[in-house]
Kinemage of the C-alpha trace (Angstrom):
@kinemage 1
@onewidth
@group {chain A} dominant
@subgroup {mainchain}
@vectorlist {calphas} color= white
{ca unk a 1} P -29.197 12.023 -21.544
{ca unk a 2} L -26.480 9.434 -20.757
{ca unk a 3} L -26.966 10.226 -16.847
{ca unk a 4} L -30.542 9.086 -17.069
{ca unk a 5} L -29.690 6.279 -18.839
{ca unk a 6} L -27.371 4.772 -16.857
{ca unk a 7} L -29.982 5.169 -13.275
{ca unk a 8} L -32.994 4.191 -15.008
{ca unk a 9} L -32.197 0.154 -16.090
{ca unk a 10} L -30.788 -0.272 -12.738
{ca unk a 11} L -33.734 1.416 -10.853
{ca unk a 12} L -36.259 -0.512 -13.017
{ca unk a 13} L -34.486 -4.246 -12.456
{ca unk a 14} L -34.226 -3.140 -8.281
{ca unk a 15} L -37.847 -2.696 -8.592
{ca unk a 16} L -38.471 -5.769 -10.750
{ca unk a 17} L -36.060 -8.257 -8.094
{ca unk a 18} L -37.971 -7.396 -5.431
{ca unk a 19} L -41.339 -7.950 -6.718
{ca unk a 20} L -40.211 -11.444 -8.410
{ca unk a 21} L -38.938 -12.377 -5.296
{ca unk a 22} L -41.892 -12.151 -3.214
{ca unk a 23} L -43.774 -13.157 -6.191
{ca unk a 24} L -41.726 -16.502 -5.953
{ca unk a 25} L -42.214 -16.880 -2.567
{ca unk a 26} L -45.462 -16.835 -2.711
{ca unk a 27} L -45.616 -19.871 -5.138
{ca unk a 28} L -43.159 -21.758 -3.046
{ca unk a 29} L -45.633 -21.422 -0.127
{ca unk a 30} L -48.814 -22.115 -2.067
{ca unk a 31} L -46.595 -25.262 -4.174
């Protein structure tokens, strides 16, 4: 249980960076 603990948080917040930093970009070009 511990070894699916410790990929999932990091899998779920690469996921998460990614998307807010296109997500960002996106503003920035529209601002």
């Amino acid at each position: 249980m511990t070894e699916t603990a410790l990929p999932a948080p990091p899998d779920r917040r690469l996921s998460v960076a990614p998307m807010m930093d296109w997500r960002e970009t996106l503003i920035f070009s529209i601002g």
